[in-house]
DSSP file (Angstrom, degrees, kcal/mol; ACC not computed):
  #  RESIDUE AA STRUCTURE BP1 BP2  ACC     N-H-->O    O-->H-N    N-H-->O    O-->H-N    TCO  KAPPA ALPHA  PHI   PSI    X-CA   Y-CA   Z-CA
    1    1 A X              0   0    0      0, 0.0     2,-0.2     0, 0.0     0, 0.0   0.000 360.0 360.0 360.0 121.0  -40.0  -30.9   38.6
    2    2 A X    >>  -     0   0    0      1,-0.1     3,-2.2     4,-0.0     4,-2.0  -0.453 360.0-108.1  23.2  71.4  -37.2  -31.2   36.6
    3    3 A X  H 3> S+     0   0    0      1,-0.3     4,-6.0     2,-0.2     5,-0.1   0.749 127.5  46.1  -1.8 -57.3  -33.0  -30.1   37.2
    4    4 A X  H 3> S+     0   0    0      1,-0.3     4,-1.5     2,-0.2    -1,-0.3   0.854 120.0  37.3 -91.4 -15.0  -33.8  -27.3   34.7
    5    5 A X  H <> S+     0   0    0     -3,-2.2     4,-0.8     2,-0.2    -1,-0.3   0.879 112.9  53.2 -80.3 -20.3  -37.2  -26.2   36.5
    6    6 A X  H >X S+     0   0    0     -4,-2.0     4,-3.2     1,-0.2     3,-1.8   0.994 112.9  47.9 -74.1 -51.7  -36.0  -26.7   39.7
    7    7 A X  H 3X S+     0   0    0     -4,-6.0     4,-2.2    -5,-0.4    -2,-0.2   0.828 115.9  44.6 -47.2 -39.1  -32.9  -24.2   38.4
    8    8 A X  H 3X S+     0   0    0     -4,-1.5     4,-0.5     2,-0.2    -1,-0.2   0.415 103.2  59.5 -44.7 -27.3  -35.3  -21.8   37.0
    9    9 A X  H <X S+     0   0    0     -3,-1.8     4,-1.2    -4,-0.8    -2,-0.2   0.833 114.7  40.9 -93.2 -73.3  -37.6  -21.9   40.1
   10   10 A X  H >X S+     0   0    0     -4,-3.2     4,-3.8    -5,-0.3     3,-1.1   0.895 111.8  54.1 -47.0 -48.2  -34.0  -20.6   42.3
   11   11 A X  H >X S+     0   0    0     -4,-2.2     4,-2.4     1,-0.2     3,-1.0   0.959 110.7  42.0 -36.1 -77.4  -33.0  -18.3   39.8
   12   12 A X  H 3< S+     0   0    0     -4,-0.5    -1,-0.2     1,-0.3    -2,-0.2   0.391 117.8  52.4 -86.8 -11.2  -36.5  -16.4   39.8
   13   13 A X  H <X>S+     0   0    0     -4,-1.2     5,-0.7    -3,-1.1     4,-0.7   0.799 108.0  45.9 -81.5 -36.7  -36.3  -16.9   43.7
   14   14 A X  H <<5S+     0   0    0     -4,-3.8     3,-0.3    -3,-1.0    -2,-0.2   0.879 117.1  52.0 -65.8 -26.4  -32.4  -15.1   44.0
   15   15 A X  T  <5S+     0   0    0     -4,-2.4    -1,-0.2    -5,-0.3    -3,-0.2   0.946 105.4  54.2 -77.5 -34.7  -34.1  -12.3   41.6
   16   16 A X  T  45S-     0   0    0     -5,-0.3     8,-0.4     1,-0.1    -1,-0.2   0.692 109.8-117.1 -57.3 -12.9  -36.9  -11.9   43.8
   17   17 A X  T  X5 +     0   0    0     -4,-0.7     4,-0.8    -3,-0.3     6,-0.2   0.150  68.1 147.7  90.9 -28.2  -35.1  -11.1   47.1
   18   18 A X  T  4< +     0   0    0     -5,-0.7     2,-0.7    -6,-0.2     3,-0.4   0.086  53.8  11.8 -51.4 143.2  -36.7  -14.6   48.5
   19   19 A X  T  4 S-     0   0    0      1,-0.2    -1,-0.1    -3,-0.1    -5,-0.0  -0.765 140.1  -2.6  99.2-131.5  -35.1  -16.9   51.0
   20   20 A X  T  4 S+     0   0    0     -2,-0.7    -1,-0.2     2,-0.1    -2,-0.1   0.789 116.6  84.2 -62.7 -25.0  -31.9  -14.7   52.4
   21   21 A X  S  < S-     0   0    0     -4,-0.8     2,-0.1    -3,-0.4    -2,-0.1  -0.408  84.5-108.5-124.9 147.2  -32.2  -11.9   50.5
   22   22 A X        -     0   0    0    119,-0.1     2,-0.4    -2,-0.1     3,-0.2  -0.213  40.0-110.4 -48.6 128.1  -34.6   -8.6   51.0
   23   23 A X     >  -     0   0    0     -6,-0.2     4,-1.3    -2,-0.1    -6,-0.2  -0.804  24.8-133.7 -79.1 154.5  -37.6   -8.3   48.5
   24   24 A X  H  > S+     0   0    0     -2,-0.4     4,-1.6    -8,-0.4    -1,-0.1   0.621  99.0  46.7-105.6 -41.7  -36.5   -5.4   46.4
   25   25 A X  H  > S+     0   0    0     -3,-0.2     4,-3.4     2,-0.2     5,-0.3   0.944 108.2  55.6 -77.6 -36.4  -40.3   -3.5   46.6
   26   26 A X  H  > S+     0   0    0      2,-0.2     4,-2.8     3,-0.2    -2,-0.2   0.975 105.2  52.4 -70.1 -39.4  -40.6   -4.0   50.3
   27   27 A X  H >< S+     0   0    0     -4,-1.3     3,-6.0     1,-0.2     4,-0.3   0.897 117.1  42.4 -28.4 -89.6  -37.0   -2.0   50.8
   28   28 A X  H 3< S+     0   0    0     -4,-1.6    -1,-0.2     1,-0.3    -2,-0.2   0.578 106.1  55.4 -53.5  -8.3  -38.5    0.7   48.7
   29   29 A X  H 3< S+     0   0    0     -4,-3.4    -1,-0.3     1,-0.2    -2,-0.2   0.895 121.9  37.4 -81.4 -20.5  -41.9    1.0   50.0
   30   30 A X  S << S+     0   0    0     -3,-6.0    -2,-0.2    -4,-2.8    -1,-0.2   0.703  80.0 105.4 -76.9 -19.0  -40.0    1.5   53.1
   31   31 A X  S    S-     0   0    0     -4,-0.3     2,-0.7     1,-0.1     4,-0.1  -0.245  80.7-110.5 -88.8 124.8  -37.3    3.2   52.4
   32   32 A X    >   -     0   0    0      1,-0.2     3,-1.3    -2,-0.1    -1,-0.1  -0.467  19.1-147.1 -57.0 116.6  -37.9    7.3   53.9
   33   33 A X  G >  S+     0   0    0     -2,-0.7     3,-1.1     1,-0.3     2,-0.2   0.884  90.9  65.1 -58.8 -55.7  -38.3    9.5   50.9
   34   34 A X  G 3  S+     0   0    0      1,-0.3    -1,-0.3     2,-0.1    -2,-0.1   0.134 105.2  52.2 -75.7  21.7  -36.4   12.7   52.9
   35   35 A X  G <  S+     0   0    0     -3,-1.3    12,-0.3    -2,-0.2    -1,-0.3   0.132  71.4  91.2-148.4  44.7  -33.6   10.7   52.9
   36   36 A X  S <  S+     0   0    0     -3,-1.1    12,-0.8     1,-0.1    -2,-0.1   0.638  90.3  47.7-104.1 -14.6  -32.8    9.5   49.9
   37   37 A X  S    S+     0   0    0     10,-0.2    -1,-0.1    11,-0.1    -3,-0.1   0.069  90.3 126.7 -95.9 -21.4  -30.3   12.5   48.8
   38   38 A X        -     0   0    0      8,-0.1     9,-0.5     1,-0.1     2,-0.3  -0.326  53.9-139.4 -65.4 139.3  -28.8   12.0   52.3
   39   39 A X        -     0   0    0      7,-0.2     2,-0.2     8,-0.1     7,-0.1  -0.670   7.0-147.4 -64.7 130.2  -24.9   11.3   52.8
   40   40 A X        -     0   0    0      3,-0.3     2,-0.6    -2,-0.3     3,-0.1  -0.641  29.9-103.7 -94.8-172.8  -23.4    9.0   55.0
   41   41 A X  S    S+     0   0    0      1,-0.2     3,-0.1    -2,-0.2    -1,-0.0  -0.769 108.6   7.2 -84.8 111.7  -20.1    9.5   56.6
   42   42 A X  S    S+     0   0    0     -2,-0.6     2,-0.3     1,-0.3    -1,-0.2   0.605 104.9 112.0  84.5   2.5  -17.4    7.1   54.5
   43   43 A X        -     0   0    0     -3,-0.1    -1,-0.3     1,-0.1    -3,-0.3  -0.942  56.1-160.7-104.4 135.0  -20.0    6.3   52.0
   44   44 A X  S    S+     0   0    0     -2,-0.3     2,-0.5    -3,-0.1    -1,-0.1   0.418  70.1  51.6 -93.1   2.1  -19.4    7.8   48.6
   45   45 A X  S    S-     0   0    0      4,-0.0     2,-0.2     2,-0.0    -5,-0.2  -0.893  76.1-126.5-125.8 124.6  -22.7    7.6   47.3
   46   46 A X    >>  -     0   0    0     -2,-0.5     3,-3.0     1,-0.1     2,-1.0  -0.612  42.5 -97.0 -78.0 125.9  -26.3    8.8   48.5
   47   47 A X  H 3> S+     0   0    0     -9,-0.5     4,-1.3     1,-0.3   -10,-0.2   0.483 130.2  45.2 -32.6 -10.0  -29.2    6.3   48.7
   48   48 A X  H 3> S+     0   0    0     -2,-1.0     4,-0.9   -12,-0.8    -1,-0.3   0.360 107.6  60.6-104.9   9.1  -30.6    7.4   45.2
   49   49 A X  H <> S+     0   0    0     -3,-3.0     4,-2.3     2,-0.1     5,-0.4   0.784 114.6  41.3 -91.9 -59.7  -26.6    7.3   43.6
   50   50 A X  H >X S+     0   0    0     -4,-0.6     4,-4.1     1,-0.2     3,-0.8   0.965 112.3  45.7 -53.7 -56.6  -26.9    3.7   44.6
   51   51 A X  H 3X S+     0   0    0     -4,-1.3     4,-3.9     1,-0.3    -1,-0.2   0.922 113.1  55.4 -72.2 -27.9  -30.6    2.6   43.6
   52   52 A X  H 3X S+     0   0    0     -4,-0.9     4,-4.2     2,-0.2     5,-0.3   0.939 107.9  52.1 -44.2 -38.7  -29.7    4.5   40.0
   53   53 A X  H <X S+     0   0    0     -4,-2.3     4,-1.3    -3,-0.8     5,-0.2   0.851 113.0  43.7 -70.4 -28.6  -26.2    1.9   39.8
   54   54 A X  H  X S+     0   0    0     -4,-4.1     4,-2.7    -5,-0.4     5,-0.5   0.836 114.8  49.3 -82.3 -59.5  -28.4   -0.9   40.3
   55   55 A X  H  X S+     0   0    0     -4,-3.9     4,-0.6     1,-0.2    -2,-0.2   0.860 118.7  35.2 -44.6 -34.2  -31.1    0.6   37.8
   56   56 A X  H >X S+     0   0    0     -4,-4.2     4,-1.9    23,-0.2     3,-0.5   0.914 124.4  45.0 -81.5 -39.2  -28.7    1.4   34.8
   57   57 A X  H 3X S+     0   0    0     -4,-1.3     4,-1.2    22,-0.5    -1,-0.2   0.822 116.1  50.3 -85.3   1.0  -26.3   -2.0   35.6
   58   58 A X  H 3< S+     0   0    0     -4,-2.7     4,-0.5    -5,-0.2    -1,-0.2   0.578 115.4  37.7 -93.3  -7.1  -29.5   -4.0   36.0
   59   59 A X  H XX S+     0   0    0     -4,-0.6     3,-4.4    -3,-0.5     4,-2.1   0.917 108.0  70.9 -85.4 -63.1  -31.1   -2.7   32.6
   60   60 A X  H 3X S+     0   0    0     -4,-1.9     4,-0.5     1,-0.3    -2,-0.2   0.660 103.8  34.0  -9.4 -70.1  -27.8   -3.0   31.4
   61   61 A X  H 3X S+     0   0    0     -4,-1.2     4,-1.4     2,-0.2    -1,-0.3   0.742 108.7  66.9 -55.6 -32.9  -28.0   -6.8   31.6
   62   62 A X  H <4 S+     0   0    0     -3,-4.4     3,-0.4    -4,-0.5    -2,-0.2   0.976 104.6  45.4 -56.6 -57.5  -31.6   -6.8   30.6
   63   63 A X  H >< S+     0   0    0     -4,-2.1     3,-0.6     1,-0.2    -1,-0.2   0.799 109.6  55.0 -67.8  -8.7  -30.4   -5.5   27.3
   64   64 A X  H 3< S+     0   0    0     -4,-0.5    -1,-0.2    -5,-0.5    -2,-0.2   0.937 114.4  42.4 -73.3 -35.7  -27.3   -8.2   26.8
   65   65 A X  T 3< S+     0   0    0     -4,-1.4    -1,-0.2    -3,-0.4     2,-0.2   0.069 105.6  63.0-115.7  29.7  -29.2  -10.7   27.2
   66   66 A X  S <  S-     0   0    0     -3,-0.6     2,-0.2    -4,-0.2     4,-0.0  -0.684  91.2 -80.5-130.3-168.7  -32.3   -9.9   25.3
   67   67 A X  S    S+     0   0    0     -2,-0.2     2,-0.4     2,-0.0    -2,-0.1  -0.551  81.3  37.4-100.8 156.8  -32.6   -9.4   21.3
   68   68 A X  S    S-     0   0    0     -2,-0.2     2,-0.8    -4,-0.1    -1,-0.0  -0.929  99.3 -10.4 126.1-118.1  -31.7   -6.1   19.3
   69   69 A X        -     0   0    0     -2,-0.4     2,-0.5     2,-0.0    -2,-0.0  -0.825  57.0-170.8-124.3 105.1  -29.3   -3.5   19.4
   70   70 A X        -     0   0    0     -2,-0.8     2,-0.6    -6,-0.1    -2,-0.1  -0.875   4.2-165.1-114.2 119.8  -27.1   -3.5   22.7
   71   71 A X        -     0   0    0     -2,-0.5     2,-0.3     0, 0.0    -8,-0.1  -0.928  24.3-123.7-119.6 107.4  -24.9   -0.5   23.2
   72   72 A X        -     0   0    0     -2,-0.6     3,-0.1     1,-0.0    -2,-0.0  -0.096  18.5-125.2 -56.2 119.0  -22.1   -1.2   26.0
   73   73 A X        -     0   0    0     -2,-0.3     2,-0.5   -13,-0.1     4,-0.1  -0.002  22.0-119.1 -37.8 159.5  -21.8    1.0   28.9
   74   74 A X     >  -     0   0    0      2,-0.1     4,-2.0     0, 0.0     2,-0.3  -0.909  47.6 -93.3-104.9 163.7  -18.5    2.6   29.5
   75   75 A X  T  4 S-     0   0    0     -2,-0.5    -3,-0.0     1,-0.3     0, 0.0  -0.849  94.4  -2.7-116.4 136.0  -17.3    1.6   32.8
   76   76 A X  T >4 S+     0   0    0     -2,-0.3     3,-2.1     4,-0.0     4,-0.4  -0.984 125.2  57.8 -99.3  16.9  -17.6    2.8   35.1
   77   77 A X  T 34 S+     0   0    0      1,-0.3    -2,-0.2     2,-0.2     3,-0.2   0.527  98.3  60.9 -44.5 -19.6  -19.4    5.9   34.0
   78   78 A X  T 3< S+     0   0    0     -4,-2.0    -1,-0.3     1,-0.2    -3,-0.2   0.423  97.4  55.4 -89.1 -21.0  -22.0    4.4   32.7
   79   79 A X  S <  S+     0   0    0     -3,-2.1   -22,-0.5    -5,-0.3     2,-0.2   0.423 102.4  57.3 -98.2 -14.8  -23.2    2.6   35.6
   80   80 A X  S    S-     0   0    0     -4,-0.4     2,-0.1    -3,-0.2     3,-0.1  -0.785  73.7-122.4-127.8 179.0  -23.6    5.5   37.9
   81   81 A X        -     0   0    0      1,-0.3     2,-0.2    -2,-0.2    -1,-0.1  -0.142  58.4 -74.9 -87.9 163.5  -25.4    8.8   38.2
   82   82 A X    >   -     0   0    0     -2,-0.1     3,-0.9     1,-0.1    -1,-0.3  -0.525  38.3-114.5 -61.7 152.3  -23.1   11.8   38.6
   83   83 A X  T 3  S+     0   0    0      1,-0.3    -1,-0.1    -2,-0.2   -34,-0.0   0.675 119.0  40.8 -21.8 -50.4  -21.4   12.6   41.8
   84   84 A X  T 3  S+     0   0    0      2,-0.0    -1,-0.3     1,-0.0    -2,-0.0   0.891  86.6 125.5 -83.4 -28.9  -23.0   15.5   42.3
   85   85 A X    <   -     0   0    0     -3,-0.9     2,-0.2     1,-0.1   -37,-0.1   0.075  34.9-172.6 -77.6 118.4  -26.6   14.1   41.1
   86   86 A X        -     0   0    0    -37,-0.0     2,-0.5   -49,-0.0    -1,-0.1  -0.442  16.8-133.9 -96.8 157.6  -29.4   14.7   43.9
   87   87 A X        -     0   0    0     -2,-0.2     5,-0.1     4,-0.0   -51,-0.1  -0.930   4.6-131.9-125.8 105.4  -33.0   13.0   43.2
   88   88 A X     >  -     0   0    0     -2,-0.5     4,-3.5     1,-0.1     3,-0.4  -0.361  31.9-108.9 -80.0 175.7  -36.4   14.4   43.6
   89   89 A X  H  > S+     0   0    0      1,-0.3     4,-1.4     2,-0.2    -1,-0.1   0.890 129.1  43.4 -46.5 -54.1  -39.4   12.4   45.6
   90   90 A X  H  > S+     0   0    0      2,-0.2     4,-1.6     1,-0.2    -1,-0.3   0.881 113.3  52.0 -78.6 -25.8  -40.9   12.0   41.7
   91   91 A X  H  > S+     0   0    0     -3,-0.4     4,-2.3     1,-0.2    -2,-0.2   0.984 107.8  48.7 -37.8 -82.8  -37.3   11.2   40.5
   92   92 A X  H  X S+     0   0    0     -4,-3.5     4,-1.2     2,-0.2    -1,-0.2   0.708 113.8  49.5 -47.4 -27.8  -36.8    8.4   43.3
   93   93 A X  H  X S+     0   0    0     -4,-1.4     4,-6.6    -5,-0.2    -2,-0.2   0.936 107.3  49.6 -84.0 -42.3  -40.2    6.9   42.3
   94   94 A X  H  X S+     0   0    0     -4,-1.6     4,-3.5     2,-0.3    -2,-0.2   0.936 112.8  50.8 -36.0 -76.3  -39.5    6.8   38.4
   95   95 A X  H  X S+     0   0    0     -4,-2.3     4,-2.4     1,-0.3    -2,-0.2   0.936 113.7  53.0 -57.2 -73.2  -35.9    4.9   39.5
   96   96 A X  H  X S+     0   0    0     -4,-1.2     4,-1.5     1,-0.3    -1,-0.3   0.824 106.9  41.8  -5.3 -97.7  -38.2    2.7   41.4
   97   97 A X  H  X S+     0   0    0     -4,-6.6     4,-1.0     2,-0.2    -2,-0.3   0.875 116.7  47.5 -47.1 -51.9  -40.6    1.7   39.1
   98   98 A X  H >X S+     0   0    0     -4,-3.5     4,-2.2     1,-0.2     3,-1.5   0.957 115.5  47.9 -44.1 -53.6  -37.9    1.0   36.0
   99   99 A X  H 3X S+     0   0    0     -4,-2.4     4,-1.2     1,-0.2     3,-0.3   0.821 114.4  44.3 -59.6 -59.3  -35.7   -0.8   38.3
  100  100 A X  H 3X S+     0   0    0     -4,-1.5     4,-0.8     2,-0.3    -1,-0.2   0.454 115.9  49.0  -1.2 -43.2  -38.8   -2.9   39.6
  101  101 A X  H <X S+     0   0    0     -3,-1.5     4,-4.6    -4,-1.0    -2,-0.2   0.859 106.2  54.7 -84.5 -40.1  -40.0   -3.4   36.0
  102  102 A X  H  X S+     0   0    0     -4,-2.2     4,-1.8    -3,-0.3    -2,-0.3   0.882 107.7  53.9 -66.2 -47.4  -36.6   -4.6   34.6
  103  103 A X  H  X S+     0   0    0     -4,-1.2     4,-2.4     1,-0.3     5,-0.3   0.948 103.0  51.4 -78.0 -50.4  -36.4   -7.3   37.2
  104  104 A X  H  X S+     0   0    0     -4,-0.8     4,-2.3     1,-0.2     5,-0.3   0.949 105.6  57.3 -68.3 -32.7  -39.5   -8.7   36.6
  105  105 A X  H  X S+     0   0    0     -4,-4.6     4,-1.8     2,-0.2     5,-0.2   0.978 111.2  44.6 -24.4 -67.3  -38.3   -8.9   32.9
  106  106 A X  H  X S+     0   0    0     -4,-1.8     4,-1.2     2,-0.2    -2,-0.2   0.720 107.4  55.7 -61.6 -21.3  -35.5  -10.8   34.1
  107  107 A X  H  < S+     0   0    0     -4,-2.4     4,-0.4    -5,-0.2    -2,-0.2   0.907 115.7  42.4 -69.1 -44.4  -37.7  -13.1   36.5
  108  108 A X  H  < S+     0   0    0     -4,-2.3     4,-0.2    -5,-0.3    -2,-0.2   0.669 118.1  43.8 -88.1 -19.7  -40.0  -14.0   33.1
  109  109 A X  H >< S+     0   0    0     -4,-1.8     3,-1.7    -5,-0.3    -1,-0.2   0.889 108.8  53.1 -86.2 -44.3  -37.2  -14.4   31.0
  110  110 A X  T 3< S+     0   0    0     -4,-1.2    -2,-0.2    -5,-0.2   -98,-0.2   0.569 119.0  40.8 -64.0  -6.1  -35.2  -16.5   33.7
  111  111 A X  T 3  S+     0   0    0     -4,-0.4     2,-0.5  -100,-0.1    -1,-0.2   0.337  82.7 110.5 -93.6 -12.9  -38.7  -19.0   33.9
  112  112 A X    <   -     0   0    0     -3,-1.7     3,-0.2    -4,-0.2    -3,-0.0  -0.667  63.3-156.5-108.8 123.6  -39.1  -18.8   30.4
  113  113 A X  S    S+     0   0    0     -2,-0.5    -1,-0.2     1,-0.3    -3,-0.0   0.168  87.8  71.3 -95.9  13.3  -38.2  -22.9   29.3
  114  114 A X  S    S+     0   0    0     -5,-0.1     2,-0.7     1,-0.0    -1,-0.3   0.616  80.3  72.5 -86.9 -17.1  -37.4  -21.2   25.7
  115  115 A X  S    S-     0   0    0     -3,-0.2     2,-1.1    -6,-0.2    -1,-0.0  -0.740  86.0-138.5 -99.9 125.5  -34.6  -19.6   26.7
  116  116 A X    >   -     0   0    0     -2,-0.7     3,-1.4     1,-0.2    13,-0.4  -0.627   7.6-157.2 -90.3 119.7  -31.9  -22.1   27.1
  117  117 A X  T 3  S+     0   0    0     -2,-1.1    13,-0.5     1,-0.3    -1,-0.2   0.162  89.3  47.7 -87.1  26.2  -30.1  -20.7   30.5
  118  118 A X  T 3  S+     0   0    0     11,-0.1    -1,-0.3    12,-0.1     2,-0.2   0.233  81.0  95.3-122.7  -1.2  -26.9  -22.7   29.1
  119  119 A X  S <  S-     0   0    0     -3,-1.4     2,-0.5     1,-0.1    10,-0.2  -0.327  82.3 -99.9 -88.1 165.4  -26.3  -22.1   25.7
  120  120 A X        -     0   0    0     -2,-0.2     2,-0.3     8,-0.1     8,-0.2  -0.545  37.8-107.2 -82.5 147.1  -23.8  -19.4   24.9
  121  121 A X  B >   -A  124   0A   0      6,-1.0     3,-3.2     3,-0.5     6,-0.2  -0.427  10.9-137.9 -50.3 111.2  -24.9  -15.6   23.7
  122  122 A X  T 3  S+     0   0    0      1,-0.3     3,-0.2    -2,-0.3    -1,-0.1   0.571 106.7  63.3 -57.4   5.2  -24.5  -14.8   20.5
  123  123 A X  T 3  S-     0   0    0      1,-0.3    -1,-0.3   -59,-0.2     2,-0.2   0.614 131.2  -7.3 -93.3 -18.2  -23.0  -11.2   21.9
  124  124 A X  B X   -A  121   0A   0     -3,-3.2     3,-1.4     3,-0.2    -3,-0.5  -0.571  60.4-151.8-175.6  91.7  -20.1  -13.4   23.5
  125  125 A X  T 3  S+     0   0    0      1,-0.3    -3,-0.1    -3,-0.2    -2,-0.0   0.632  92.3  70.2 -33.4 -26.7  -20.1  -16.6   23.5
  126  126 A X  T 3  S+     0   0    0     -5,-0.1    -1,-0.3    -6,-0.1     2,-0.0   0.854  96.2  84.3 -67.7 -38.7  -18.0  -17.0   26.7
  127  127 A X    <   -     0   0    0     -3,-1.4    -6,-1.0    -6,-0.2    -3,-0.2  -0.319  61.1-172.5 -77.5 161.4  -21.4  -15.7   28.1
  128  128 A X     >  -     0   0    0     -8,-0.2     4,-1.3   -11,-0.1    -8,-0.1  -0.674  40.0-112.6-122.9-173.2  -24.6  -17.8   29.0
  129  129 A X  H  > S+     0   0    0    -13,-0.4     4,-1.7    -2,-0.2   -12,-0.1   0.834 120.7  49.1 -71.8 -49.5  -28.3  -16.7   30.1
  130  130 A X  H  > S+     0   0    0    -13,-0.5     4,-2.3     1,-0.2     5,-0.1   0.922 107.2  45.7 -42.5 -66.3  -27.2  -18.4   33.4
  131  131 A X  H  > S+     0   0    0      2,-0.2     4,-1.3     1,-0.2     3,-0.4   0.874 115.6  50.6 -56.6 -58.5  -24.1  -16.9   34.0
  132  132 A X  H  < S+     0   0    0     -4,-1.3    -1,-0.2     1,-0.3    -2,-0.2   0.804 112.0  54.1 -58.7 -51.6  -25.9  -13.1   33.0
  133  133 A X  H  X S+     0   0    0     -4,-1.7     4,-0.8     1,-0.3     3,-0.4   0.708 105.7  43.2 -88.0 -45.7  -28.5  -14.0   35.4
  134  134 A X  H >X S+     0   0    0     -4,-2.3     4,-4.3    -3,-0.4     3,-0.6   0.887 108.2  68.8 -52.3 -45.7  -26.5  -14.8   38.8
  135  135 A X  H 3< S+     0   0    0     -4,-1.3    -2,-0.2     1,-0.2     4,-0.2   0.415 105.9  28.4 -74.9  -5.0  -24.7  -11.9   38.1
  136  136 A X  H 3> S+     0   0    0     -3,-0.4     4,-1.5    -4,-0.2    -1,-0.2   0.430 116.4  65.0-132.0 -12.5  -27.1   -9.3   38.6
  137  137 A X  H <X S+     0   0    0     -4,-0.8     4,-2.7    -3,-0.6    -2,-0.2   0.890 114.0  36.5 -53.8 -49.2  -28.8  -11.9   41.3
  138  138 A X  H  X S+     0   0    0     -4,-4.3     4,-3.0     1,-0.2    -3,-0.2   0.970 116.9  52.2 -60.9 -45.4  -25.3  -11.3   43.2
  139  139 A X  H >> S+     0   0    0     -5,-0.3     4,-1.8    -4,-0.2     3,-0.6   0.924 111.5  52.1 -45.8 -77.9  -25.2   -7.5   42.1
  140  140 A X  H >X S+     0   0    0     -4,-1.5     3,-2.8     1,-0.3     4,-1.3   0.841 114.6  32.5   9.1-109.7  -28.7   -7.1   43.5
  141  141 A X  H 3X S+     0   0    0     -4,-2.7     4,-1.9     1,-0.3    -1,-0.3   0.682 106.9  63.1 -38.8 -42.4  -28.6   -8.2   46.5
  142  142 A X  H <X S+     0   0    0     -4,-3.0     4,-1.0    -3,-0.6    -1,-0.3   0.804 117.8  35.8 -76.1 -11.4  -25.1   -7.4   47.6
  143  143 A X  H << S+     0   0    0     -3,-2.8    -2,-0.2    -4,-1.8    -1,-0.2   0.499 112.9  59.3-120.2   9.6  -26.3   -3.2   47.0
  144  144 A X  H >X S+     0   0    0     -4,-1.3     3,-2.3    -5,-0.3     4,-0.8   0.882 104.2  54.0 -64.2 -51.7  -29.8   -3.9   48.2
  145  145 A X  H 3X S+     0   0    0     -4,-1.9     4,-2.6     1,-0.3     3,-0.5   0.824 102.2  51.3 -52.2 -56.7  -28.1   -4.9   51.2
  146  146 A X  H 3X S+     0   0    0     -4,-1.0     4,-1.6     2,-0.2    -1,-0.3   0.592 105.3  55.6 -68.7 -12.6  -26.3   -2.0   51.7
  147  147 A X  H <> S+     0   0    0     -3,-2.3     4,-1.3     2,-0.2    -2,-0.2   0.544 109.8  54.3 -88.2 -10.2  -29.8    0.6   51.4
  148  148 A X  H  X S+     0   0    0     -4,-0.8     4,-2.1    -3,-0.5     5,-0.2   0.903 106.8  41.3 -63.7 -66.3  -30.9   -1.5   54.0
  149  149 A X  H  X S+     0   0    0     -4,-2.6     4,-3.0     1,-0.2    -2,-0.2   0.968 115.2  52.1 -49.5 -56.3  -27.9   -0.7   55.9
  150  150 A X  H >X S+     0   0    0     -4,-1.6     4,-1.1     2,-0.2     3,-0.6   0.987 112.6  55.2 -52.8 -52.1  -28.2    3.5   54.6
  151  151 A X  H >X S+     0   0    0     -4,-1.3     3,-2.5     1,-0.3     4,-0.9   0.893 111.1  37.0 -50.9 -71.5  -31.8    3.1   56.0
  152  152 A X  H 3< S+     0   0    0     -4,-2.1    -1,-0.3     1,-0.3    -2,-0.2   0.718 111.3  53.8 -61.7 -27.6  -30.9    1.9   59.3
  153  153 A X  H << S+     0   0    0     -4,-3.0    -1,-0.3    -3,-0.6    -2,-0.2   0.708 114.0  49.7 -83.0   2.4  -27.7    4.0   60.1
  154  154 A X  H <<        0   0    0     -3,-2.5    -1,-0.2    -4,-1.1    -2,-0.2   0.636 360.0 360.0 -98.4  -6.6  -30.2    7.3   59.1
  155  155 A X     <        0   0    0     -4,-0.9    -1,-0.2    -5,-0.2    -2,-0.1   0.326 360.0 360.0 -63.3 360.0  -32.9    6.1   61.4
């Protein structure tokens, strides 16, 4: 292998949850359905507030960095559900599956040795493929991390 496979090969691991990080499916298969609306105490969000901000800022990316018509969120509204917004059982599954499908978008695009994971985005040039692609690794993970954490303190 390759520098740029080897990079490609880590990338498509940091999207997977492999290594340090939770896998992303195993969370949700785990994750109790009758608690998914629940509040914690000092957390401003409820486990389905969160997994919506990762679906909408993880699509979000999907669409910067793929071809067409990309309309920017507004920040930060754009990135979360309402305050108030509660989830049903089919709701949470729905959230699930997009979120689930959009990362594997980003797994096949982050493997795919057409897409050059250094050159800059014609939507910004300051951006790369790379750069897009860490960012939503870190993003991930750091609020996966934290429904792991809502899991355990509702247990």
């Amino acid at each position: 292998m390759d520098g740029d496979d080897v990079l490609r090969e880590q990338l498509g691991r940091l999207l997977d949850g492999a290594q340090a990080h939770i896998r992303p499916q195993e969370l949700f298969e785990r994750f109790p359905l009758d608690r998914i609306n629940a509040a914690l105490p000092g957390v401003p969000y409820t486990p389905w507030q969160l997994l919506e901000h990762l679906r909408l800022a993880q699509r979000d990316i999907l669409d910067y960095v793929s071809d067409g018509d990309y309309q920017e969120l507004t920040f930060p509204d754009g990135y979360w559900p309402t305050a108030e917004g509660k989830a049903s059982e089919t709701e949470w599954r729905s959230s699930v599956e997009q979120f689930l499908a959009d990362l594997d978008a980003l797994r096949t695009i982050a493997r795919d040795p057409d897409r050059d994971l250094m050159a800059p985005l014609q939507r910004n040039p300051e951006h790369t493929l790379l750069r897009e692609l860490l960012i939503i690794g870190n993003h991930n993970s750091y609020h996966l991390g934290q429904l792991v954490v809502m899991h355990r303190a509702q247990a």
